[in-house]
N, CA, C and O atoms as a GROMACS GRO file, in nm:
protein
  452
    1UNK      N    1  10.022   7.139   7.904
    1UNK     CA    2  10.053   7.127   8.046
    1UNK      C    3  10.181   7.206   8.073
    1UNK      O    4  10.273   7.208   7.992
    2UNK      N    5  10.183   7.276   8.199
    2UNK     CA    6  10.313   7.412   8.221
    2UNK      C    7  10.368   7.326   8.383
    2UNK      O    8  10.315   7.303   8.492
    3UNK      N    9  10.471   7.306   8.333
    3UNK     CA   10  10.504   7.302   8.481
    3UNK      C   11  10.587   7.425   8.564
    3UNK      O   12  10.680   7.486   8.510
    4UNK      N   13  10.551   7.448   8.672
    4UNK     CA   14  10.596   7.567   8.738
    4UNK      C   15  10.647   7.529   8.884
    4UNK      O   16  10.595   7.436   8.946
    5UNK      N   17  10.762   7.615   8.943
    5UNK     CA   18  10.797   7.608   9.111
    5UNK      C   19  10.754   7.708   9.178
    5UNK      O   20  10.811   7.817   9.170
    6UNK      N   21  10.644   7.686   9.256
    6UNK     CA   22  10.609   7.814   9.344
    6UNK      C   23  10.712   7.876   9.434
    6UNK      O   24  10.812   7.814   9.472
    7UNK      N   25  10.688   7.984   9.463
    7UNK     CA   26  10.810   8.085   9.493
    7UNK      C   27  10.711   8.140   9.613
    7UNK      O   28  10.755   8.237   9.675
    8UNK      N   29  10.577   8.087   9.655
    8UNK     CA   30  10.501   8.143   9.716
    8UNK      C   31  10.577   8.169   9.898
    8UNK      O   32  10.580   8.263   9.977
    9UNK      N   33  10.623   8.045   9.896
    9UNK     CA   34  10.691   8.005  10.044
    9UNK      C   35  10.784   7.903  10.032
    9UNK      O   36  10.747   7.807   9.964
   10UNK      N   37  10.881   7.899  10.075
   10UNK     CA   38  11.004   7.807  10.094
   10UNK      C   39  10.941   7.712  10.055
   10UNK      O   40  10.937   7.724   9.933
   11UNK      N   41  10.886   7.622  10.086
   11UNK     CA   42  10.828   7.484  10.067
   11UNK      C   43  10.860   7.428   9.882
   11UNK      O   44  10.899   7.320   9.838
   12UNK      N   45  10.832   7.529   9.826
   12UNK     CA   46  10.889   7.513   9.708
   12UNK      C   47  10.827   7.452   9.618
   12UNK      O   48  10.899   7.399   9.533
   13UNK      N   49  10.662   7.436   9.599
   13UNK     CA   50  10.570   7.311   9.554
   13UNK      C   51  10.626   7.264   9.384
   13UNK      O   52  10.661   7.358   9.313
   14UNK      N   53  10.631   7.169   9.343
   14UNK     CA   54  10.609   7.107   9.185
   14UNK      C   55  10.467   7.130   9.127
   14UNK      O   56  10.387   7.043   9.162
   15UNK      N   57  10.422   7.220   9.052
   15UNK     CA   58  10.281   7.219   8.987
   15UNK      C   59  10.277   7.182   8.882
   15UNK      O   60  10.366   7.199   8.799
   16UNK      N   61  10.170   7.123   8.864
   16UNK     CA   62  10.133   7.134   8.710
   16UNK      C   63  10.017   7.225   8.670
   16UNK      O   64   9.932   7.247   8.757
   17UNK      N   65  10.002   7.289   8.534
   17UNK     CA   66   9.886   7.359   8.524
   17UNK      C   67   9.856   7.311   8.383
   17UNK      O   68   9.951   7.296   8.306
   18UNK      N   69   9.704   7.280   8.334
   18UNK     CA   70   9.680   7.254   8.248
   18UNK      C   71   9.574   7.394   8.135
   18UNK      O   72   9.557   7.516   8.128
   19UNK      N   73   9.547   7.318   8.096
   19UNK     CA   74   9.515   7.400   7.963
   19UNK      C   75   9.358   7.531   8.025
   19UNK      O   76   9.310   7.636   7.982
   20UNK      N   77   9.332   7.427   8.158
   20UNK     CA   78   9.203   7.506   8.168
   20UNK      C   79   9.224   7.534   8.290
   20UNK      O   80   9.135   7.513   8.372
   21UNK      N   81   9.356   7.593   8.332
   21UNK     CA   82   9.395   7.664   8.450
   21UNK      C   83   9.360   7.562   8.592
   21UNK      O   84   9.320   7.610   8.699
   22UNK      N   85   9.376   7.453   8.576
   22UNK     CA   86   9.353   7.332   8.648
   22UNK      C   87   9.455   7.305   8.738
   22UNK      O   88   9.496   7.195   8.701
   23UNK      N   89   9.545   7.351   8.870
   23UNK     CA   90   9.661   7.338   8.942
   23UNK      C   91   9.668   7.199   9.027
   23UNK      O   92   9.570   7.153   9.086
   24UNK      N   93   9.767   7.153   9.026
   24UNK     CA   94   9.838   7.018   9.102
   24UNK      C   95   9.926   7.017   9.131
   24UNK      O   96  10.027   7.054   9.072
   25UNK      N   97   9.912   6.969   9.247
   25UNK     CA   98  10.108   6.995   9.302
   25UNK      C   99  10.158   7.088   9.382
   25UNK      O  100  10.277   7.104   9.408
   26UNK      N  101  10.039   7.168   9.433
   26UNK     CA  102  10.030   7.271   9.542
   26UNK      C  103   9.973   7.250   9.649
   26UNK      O  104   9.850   7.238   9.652
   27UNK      N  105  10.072   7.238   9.792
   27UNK     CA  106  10.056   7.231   9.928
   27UNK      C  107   9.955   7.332   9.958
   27UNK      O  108   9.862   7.297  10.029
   28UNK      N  109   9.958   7.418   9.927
   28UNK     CA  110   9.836   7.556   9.945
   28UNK      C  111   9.774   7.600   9.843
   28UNK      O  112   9.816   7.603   9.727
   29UNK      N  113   9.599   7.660   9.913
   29UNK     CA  114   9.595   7.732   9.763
   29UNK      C  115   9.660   7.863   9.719
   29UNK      O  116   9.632   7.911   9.609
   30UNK      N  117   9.762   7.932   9.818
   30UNK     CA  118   9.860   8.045   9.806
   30UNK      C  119   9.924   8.000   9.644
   30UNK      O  120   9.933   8.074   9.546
   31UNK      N  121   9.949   7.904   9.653
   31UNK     CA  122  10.088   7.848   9.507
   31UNK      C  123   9.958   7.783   9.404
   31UNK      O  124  10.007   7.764   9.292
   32UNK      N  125   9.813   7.744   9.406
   32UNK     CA  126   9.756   7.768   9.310
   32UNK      C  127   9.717   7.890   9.255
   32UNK      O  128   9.710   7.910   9.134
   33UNK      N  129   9.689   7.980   9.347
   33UNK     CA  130   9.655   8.099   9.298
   33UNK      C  131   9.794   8.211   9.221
   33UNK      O  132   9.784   8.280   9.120
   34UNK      N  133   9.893   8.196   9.298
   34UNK     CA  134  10.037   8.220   9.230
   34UNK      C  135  10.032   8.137   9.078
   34UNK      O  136  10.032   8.209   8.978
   35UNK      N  137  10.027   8.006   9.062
   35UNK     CA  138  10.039   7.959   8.941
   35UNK      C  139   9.947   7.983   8.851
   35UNK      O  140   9.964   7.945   8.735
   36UNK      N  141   9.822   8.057   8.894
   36UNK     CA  142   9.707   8.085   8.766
   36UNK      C  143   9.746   8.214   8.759
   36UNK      O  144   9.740   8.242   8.639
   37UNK      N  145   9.802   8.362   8.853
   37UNK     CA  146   9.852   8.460   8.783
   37UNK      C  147   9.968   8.478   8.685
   37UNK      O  148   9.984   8.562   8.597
   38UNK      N  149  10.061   8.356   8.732
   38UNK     CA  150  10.196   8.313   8.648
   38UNK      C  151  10.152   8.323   8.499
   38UNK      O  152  10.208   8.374   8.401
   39UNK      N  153  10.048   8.267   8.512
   39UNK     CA  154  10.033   8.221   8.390
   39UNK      C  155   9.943   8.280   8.332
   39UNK      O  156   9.933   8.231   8.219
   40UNK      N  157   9.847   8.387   8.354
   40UNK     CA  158   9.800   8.430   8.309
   40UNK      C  159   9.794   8.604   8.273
   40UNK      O  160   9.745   8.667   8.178
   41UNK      N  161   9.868   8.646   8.398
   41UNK     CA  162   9.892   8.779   8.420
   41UNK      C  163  10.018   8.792   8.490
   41UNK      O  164  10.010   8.835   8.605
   42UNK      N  165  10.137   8.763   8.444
   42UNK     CA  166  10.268   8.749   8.556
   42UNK      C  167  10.270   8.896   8.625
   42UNK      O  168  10.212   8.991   8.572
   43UNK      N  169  10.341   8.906   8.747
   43UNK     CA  170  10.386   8.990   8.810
   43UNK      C  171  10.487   9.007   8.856
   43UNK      O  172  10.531   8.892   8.846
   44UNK      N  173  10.572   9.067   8.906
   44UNK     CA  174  10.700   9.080   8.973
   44UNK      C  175  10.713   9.218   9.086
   44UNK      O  176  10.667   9.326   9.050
   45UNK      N  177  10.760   9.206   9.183
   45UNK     CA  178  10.835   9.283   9.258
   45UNK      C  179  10.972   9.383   9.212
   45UNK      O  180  11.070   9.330   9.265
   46UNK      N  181  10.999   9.461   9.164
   46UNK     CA  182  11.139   9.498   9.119
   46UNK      C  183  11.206   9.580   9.252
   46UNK      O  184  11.149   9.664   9.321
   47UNK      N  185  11.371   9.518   9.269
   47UNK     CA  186  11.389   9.598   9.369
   47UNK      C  187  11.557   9.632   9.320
   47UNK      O  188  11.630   9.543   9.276
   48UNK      N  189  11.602   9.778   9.336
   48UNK     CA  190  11.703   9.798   9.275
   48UNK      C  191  11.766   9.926   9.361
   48UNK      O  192  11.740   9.915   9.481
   49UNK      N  193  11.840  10.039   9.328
   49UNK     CA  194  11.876  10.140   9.366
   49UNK      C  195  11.883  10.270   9.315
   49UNK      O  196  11.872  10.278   9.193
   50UNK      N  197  11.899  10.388   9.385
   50UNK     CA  198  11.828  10.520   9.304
   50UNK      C  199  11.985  10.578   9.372
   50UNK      O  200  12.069  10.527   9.445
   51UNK      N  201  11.971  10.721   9.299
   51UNK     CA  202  12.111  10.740   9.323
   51UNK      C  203  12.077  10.881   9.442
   51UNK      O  204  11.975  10.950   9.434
   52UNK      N  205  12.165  10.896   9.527
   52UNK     CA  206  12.136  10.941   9.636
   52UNK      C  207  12.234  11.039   9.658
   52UNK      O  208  12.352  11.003   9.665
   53UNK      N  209  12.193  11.206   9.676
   53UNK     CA  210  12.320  11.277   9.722
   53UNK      C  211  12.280  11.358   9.845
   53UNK      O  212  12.171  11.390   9.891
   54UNK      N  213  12.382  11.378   9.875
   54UNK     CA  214  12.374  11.471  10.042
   54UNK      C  215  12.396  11.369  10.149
   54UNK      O  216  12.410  11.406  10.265
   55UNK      N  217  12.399  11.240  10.116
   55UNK     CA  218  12.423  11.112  10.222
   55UNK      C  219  12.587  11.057  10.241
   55UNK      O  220  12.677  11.109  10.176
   56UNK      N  221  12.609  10.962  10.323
   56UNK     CA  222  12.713  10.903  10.341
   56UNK      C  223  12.715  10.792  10.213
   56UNK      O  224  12.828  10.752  10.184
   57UNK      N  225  12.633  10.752  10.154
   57UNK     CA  226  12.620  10.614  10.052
   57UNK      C  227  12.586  10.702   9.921
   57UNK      O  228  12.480  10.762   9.931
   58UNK      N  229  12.653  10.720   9.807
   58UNK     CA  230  12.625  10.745   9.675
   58UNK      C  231  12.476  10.673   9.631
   58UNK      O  232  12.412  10.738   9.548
   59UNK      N  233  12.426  10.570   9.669
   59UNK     CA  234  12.279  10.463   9.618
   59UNK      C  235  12.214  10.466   9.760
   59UNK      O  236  12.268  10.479   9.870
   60UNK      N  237  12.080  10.449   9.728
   60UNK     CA  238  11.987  10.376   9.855
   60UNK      C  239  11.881  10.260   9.763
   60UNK      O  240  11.841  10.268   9.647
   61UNK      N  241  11.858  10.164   9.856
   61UNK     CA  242  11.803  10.082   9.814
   61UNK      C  243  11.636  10.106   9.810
   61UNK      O  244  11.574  10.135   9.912
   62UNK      N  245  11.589  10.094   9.711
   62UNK     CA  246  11.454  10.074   9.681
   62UNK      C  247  11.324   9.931   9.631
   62UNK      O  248  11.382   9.828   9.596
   63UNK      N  249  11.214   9.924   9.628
   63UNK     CA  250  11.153   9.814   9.601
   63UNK      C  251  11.045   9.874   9.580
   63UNK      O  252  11.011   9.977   9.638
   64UNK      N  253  10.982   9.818   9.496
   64UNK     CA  254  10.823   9.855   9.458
   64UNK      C  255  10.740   9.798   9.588
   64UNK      O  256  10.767   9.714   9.675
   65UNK      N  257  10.620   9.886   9.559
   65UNK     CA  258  10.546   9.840   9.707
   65UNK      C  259  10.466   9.710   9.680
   65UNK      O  260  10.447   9.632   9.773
   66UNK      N  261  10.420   9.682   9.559
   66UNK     CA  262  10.362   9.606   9.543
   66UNK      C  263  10.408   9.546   9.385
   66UNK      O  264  10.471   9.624   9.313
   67UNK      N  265  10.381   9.426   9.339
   67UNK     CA  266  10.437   9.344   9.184
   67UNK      C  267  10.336   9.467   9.113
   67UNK      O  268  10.227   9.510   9.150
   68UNK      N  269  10.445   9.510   8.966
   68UNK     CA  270  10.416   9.540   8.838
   68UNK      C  271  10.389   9.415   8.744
   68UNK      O  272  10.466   9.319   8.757
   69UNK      N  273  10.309   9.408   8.670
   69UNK     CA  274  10.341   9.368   8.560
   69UNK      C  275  10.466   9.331   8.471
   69UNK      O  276  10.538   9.408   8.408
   70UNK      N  277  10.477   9.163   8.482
   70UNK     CA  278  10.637   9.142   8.401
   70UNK      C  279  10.643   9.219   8.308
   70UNK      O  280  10.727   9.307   8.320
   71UNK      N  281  10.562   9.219   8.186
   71UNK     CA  282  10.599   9.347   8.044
   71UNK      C  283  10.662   9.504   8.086
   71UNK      O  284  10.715   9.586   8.011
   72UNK      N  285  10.638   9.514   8.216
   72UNK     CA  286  10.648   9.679   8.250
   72UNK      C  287  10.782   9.697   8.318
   72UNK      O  288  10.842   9.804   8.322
   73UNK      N  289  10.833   9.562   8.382
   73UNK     CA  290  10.989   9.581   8.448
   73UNK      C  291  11.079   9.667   8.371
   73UNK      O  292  11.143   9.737   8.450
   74UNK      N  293  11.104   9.687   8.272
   74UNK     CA  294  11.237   9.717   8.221
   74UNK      C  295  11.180   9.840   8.183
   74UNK      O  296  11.263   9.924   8.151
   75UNK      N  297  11.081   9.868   8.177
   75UNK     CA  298  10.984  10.000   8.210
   75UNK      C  299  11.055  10.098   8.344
   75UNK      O  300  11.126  10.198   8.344
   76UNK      N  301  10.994  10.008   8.457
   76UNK     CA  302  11.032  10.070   8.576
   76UNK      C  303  11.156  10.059   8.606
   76UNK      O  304  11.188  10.151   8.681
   77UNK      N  305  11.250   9.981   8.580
   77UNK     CA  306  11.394  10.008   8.604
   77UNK      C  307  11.475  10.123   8.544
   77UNK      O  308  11.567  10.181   8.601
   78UNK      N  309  11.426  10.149   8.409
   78UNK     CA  310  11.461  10.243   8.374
   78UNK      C  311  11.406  10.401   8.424
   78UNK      O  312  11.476  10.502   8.417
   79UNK      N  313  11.328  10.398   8.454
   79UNK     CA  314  11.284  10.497   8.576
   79UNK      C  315  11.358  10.504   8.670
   79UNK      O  316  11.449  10.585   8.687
   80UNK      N  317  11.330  10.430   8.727
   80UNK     CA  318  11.419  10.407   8.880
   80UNK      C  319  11.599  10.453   8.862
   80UNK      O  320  11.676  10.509   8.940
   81UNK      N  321  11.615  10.403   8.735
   81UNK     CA  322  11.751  10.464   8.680
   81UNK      C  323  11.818  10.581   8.658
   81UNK      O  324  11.934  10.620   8.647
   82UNK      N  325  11.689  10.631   8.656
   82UNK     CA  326  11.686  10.828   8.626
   82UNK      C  327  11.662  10.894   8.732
   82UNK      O  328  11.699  11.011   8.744
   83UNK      N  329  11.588  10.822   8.836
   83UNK     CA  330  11.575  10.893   8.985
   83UNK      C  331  11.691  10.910   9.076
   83UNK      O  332  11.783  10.830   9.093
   84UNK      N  333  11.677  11.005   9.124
   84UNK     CA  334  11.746  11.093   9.249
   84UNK      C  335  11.706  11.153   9.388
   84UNK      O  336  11.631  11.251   9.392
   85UNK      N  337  11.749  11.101   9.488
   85UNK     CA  338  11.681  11.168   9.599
   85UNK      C  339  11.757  11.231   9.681
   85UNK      O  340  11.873  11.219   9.642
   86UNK      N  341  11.747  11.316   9.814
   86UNK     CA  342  11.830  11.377   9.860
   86UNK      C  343  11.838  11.292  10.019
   86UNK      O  344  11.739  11.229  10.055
   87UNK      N  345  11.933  11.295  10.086
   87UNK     CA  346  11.938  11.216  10.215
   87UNK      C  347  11.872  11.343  10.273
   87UNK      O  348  11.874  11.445  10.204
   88UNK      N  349  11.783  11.343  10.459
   88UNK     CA  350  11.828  11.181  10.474
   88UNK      C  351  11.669  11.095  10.420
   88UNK      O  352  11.579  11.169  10.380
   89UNK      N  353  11.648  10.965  10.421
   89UNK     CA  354  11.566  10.877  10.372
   89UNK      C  355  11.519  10.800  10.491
   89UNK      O  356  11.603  10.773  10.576
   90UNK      N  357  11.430  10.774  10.503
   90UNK     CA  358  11.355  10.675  10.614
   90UNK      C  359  11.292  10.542  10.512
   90UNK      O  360  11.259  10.541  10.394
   91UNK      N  361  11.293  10.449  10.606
   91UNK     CA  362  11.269  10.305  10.554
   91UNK      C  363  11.112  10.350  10.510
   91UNK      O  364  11.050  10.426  10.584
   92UNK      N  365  11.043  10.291  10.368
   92UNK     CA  366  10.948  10.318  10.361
   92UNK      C  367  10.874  10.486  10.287
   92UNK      O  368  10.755  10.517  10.278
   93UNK      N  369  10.983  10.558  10.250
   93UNK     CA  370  10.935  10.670  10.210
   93UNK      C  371  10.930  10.663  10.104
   93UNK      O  372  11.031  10.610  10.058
   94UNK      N  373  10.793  10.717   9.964
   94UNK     CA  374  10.814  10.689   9.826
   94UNK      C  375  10.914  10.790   9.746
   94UNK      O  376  10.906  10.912   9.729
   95UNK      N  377  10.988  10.720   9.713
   95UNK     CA  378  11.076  10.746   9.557
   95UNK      C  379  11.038  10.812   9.436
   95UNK      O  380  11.072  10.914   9.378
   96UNK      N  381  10.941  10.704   9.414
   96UNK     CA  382  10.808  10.759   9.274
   96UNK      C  383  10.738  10.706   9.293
   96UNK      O  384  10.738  10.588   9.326
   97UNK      N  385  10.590  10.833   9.269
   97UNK     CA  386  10.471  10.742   9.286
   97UNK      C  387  10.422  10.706   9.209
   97UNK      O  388  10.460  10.780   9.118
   98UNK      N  389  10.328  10.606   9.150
   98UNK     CA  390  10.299  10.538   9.076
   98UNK      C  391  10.366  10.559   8.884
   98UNK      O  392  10.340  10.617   8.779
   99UNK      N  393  10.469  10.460   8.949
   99UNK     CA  394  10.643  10.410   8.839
   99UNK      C  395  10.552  10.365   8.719
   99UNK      O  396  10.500  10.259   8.685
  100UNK      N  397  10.555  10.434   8.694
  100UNK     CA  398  10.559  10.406   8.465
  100UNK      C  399  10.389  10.359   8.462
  100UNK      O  400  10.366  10.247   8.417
  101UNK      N  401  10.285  10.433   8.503
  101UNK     CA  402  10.150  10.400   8.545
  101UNK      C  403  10.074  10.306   8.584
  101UNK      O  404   9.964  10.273   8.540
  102UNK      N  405  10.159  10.243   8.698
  102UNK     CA  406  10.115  10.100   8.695
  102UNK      C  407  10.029  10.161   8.851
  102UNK      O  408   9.942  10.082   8.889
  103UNK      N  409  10.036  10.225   8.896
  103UNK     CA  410   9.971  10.258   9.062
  103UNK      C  411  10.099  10.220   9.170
  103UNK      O  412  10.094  10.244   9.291
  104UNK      N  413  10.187  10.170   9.117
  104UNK     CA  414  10.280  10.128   9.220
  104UNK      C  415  10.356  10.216   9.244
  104UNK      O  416  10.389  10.283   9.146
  105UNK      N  417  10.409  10.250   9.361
  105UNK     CA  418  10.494  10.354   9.446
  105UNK      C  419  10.637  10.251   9.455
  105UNK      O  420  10.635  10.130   9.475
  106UNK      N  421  10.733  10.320   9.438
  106UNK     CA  422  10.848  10.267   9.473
  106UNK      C  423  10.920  10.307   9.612
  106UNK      O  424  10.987  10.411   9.613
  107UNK      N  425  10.911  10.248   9.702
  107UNK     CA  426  11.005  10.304   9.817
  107UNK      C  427  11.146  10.264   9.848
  107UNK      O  428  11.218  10.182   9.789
  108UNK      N  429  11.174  10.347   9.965
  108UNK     CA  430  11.314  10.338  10.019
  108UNK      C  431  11.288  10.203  10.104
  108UNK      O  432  11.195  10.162  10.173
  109UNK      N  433  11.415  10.152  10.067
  109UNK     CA  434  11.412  10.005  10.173
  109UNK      C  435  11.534   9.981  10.304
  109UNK      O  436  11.558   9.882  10.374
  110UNK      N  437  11.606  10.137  10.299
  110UNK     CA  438  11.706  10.146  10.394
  110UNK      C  439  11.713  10.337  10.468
  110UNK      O  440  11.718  10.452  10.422
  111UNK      N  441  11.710  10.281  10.578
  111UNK     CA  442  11.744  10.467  10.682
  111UNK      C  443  11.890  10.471  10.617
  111UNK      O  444  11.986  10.396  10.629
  112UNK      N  445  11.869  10.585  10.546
  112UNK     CA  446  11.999  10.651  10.526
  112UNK      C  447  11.983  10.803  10.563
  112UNK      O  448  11.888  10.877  10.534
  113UNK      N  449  12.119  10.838  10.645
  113UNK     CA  450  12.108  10.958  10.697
  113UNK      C  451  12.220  11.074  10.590
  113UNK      O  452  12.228  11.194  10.617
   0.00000   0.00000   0.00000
């Protein structure tokens, strides 16, 4: 038995999950279905900064468009570590497209001029 806190929505549910992917303790099925990928295929969002020249800000902020694979984070950060872009940047423009082969695009998450 795993106990887990959904992160799905504020609400914040207590689950339990058992051996045969069995969820309890979830207000929605949003935070059962969150607790059977938890646990079976985790994912994450990574959101960090790329280094930026020709702008007023040395960094701009970035985020994957969609969750990588937990095993692959420190994958894509280190990517994201080596990238460079030139100002100016619009909210939403990709960074890299699909970061360390996962299909995910990393974008800009701030207008920098």
């Amino acid at each position: 038995m795993r106990e887990l806190v959904c992160i799905v929505c504020p609400r914040g549910c207590h689950m339990k999950v058992d051996e045969d992917l069995n969820v309890t303790g979830n207000f929605c099925p949003r935070g059962a279905a969150y607790a059977k990928t938890e646990l079976t295929h985790p994912t994450r969002v990574v959101t960090s900064t790329v280094r930026l020249t020709g702008g007023r800000y040395p960094r701009c902020p970035v985020k994957t468009a969609g969750p990588v694979p937990k095993e692959r984070v420190a994958d894509v950060m280190a990517e994201i570590a080596r990238a460079e872009i030139a100002a100016p940047v619009r909210v939403g423009d990709t960074v890299l497209e699909d970061v360390c082969g996962t299909g995910v695009a990393v974008v800009a998450t701030r207008e920098l001029l």
